[in-house]
N, C-alpha and C positions, 0 to 999 in steps of 0.2 A: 417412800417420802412421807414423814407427817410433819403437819403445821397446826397450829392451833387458831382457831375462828371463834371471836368471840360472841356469842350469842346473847351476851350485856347480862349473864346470870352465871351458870355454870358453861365453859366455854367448849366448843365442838373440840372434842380430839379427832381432828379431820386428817384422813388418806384419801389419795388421789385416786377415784376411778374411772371407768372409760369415758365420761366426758364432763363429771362433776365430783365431786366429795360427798365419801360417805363416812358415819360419825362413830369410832370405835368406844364401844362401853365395856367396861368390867367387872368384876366386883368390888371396888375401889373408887371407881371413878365412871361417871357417867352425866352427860350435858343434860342442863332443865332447863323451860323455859322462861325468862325473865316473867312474874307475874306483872299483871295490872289491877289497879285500884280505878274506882270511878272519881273522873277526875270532875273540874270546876265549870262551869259553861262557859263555853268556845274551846276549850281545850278536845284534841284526839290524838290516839293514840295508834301507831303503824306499827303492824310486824311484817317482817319481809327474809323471802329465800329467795334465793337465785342460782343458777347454772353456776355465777363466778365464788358462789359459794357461802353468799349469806344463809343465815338456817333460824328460822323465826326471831330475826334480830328485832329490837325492839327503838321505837325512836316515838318523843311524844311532842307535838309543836302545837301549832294556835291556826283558829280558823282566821282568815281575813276579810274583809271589805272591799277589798279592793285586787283586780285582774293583774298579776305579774308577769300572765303567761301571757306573751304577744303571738302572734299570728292563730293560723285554722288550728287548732286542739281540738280536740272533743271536749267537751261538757257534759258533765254524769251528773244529770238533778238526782236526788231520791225523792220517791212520793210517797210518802208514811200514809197517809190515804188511798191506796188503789195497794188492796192488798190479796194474797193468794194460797196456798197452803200452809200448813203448820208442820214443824219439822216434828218427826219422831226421834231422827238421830244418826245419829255416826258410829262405824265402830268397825269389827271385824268376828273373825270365827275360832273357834277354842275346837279345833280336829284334833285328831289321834297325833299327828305329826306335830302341831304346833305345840301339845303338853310333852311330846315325845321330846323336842330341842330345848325347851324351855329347861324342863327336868335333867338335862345334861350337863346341864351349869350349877355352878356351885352356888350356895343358897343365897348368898348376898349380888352374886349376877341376878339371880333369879329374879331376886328383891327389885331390882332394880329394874331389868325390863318390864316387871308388872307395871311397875311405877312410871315409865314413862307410854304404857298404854291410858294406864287410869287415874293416877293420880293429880294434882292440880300443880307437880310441878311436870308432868307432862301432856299427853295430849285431851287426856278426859273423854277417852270415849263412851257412849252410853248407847250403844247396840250391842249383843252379842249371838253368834248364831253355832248352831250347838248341832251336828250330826245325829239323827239316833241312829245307832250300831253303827256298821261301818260303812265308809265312803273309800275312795280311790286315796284320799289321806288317813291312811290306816296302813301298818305292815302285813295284815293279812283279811281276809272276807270271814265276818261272821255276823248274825243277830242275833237277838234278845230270845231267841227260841228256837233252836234249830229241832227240835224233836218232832218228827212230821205225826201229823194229825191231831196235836193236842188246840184245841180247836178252844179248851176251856185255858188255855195258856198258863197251864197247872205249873208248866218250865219255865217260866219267865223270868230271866232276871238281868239284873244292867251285866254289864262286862267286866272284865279286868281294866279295857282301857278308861270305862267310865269311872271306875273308883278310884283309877291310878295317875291320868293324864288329863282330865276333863273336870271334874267334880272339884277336887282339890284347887287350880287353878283358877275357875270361876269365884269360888270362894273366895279367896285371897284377891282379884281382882273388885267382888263388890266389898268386901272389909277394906280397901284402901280408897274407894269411890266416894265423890263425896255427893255425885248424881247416881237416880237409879238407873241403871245400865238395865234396858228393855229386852229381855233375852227371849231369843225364838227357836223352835225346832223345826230339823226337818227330815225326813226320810229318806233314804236313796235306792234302798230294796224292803219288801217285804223278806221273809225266809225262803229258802228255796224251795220249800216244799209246798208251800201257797201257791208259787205259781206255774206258767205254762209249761213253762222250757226247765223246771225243776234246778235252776241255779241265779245267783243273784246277780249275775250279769248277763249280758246278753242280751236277744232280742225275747224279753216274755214282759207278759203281765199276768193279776189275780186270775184264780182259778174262776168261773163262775160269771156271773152278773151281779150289780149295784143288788143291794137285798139280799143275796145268796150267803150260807155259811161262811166264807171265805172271806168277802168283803164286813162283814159283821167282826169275826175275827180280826181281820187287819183293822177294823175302829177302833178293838179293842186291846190293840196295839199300840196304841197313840195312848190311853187312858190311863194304860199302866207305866208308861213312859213317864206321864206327864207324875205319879203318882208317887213310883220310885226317886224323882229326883225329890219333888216334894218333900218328900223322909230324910233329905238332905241339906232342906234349908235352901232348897235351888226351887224358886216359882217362876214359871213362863210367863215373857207378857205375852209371846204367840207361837205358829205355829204356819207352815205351811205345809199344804197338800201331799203334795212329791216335789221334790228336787228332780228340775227338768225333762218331765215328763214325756218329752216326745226322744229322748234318748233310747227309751226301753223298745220302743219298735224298732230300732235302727238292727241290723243283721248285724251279730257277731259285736255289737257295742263293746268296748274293751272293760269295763268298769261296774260298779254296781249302778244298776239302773231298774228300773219297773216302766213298763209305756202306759201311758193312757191316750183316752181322746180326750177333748173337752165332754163330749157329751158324757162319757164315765165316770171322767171326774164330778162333772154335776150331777149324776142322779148319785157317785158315793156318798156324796156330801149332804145330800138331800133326805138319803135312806138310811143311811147307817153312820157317819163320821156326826154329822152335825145336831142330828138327835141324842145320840150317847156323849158329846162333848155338855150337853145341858142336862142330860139324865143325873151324870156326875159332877156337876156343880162348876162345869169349865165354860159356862155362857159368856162370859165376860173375854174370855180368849180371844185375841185377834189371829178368825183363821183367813189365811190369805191362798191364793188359787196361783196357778204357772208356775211361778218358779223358773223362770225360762227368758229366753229371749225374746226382743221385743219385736225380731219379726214377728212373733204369734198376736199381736195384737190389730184393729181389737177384736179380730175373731173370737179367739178364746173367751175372752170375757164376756163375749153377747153370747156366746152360746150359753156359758153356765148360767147367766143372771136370765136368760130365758125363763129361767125355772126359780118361782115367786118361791117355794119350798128350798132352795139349793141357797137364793141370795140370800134370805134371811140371816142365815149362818155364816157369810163371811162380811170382815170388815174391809181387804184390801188384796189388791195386786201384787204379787212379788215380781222383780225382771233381772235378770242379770246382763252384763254390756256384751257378752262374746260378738254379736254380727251387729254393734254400734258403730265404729269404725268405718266411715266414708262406705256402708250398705245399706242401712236402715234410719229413716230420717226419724229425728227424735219428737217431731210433728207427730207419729203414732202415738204417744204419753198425753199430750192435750187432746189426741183425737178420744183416747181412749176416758180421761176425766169429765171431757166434756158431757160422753157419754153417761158415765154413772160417776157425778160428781160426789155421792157420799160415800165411794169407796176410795181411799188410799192408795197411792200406788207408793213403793218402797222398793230400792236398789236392793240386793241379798245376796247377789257375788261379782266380783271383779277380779281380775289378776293379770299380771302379765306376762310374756315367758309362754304362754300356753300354744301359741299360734305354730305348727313347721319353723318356718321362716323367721323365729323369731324365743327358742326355745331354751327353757332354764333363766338360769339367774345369770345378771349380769350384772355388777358393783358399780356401783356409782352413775345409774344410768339417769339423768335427768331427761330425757325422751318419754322415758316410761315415767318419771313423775309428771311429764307435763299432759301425757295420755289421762292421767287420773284428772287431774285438775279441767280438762277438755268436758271430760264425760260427769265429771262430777256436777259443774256448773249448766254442761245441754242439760244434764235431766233436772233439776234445779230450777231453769225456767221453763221446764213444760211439766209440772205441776208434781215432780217425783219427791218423796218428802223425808228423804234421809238416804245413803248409801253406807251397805257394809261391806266390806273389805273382804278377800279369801282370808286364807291363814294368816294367823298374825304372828307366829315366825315359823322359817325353815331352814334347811341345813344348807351349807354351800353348795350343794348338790340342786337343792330345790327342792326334795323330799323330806324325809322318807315317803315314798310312794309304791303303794304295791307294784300299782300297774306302770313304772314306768313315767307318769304322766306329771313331769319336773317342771316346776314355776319357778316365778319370783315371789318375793314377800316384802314389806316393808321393813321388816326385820329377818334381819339373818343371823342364825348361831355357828360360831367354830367355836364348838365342846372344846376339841384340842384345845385350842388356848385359853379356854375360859373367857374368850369374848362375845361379844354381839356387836352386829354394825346394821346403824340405823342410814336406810336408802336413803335418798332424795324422795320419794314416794311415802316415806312418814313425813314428814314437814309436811308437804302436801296434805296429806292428808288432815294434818292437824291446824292449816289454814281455815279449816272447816270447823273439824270437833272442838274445839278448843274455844273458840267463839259465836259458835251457833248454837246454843246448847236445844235442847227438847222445849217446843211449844212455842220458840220462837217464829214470826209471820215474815213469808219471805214479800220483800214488797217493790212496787214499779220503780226502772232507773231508765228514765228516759236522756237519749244522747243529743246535743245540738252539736254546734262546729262542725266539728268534722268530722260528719255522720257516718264516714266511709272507715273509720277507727277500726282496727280488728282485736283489738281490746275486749277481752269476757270480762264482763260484771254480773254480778247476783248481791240482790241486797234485803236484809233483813229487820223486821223488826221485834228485840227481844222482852221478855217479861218483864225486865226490870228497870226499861226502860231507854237500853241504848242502841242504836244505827250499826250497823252491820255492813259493809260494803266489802267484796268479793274481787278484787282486780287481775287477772292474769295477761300476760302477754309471751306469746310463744312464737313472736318474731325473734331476731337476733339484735336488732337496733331496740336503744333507748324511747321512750316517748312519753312528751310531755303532755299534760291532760289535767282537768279544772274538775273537782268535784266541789258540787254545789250542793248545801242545806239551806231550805226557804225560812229557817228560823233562824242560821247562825252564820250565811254567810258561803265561804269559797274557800277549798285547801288548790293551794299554787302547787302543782306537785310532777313528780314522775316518777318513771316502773324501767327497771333496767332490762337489759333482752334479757328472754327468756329468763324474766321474774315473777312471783305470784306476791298477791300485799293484801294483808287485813288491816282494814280499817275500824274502828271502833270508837263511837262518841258518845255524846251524852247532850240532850237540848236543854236540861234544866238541873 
């Protein structure tokens, strides 16, 4: 069954999936977002998706004076004065897989999925995170070195999939950006001959202690990393430690992984990673520590910043959501800012599909887009200052994956037909990137009425001057609801079930 949903610019080529529509692209034809221009004082502007199938529709009306909504609502003031992080940004990850699907399509599909990651008639994202060697999204385990003992990493060099499915796509993503898209690395094994268990999965870590050859070597692993793309017109704006370092102690871990503790990770960073990142002119890099789940906090982080030598060298926290999910209260994020308010905390992976109970891709799932939008908005207001996405596309399968270990994506490709179908979990996400851009402050939405609302808001405010307000509702009923500005007044308004809505205005 397809229908057509108009999205008020180019319109949804919508098919029915299991409980929403999801939006088939080709190389021909693919849906963009209606833009916005800054409008007049009192005027704002709404985009809205919903389970019944709206997909960032665009609608632009007038603020009012006066209350049309009767009975208990809630009331959303924003308070452009009580303000709190600065966002870094939105976005997602360029793996071996997602250049692997991408590159299966013919060059004007191609064209066009970039385009609706980065371009301004799509979602604009401006994070990117970038694997060094290979991850569990890769067809096979390899690093930048596998020759054992070259210690001077005389063998160093990027890979086939870096020149072939990484490299290229980045490119072509910041050539069509009209933001700079903040790109970061991360690690998921050293080589195997660095470490204990002499393979890059499993349960091992570095040979040695923090200071020892090994650990020097693996710094200088990161340097050539950052140095080789360099040659390519690819600069980092960071970098994180390991990718979820307490995987590598796990017995028999299925994937590539390396363990540390915190305490290893702080004296690496303090002996050998965060000295040679300044040796060679990388001071300025944002290195960020975990990489993990935010059960680990704020453990993890009081132990490294213990050490006045370790914090020096980083800017920020990385966390990704796996044990977010009705286990871990997102109260840990304010615990942990409070703590060290001048470091960053930053989301660095998500997906869905991953759990037993819940695994691979499923089309058209608005459950899983309303999952992101949950987790997107908790960390949001407990001080998290941008989220990236896993893979930003995969094959109907989920993969390709070595190990097996099949997801969802926002974007999925079927090469066979030369299409791509964008989830419900892109809109979503683009309720975000699209209007929150980098530097904007996210700032207080205090609720009256009807205090008991289960309505998520997050509100911001941007460089240029305009209000940001975040609405989701992941009940099934409609509700009606007052948002208030102390300069222009009240929008009369409502959010249909499970629907998310960006608001966007301007005071002067």
């Amino acid at each position: 069954m397809t229908v057509l949903l108009s999205t008020g610019f180019v319109p949804c080529n919508a098919r029915v999936g299991q409980s929403s529509i999801y939006c088939v692209c080709n190389s021909t034809y693919c849906d963009t977002i209606e833009p916005y221009t800054r409008g007049n004082k009192g005027l704002y502007v709404l985009y809205q998706s919903s389970q019944a199938g709206h997909r960032l529709t665009k609608n632009t009306s007038k603020f009012s004076q006066t209350r049309n909504n009767s009975g208990d609502v809630p009331v959303f003031t924003v308070d452009r004065n009580s303000t709190y992080q600065t966002i870094i940004g939105f976005g997602g990850a360029f793996t071996d897989s997602a250049g692997i699907n991408i590159l299966n399509l013919s060059a004007k599909a191609q064209e066009n999925l970039l385009r609706a990651y980065y371009s301004t008639d799509g979602l604009e994202y401006s994070t990117g995170r970038i694997p060094m060697a290979s991850c569990d999204f890769s067809t096979h385990i390899y690093s930048y070195d596998d020759h054992p003992e070259d210690f001077n990493l005389t063998n160093f060099s990027l890979a086939m999939e870096d020149i072939k499915f990484k490299i290229p796509l980045i490119q072509r993503a910041q050539s069509m950006s009209q933001k700079k898209i903040k790109l970061f690395a991360t690690p998921w094994s050293a080589p195997a001959w660095m470490k204990t268990n002499k393979n890059m999965t499993g349960n091992g870590s570095l040979i040695g202690q923090p200071g020892g050859k090994y650990y020097k070597t693996w710094a200088m692993y990161f340097i050539r990393f950052l140095q080789e793309y360099a040659k390519k017109n690819i600069s980092m704006w960071g970098i994180t430690a390991q990718n979820e370092p307490a995987d590598g102690n796990l017995y028999h871990f299925q994937f590539q992984a390396m363990g540390w503790t915190a305490e290893t990770q702080r004296d690496f960073i303090a002996k050998d990673l965060g000295p040679l990142l300044h040796k060679y002119g990388y001071g300025n890099l944002k290195l960020m520590i975990l990489d993990d789940d935010r059960i680990f906090l704020p453990i993890w982080p009081k132990t490294v910043f213990s050490s006045a030598d370790a914090s020096k060298y980083i800017s920020g926290i990385a966390v990704h959501w796996y044990t977010d999910t009705g286990i871990i209260p997102p109260s840990l994020l304010t615990d942990t800012h409070n703590l060290f308010p001048d470091k960053f905390i930053l989301a660095t992976e998500a997906c869905t599909g991953s759990l037993p109970w819940e695994k691979g891709v499923v089309l058209g799932s608005w459950e899983r887009a309303e999952s992101y939008s949950h987790d997107i908005i908790q960390d949001l207001q407990n001080w998290v200052a941008g989220w990236t996405d896993w893979n930003i596309a995969l094959n109907l399968n989920g993969g390709p994956n070595w190990a097996k270990n099949f997801v969802d994506s926002p974007i999925l490709v079927n090469a066979q037909r030369d299409e791509f179908y964008k989830q419900p979990m892109y809109y979503v996400m683009g309720h975000f990137s699209k209007f929150v851009p980098a530097d904007s402050v996210r700032i207080a939405v205090t609720v009256s009425g009807n205090t008991g609302t289960q309505l998520e808001t997050v509100a911001f405010l941007r460089t240029d001057g305009a209000t940001v307000l975040v609405v989701s509702n992941r009940k099934s009923t409609a509700t009606s609801f007052i948002v208030k500005d102390p300069v222009l007044g009240m929008i009369n308004t409502n959010i249909p079930g499970h629907g998310i809505q960006t608001y966007v205005w301007w005071t002067s």
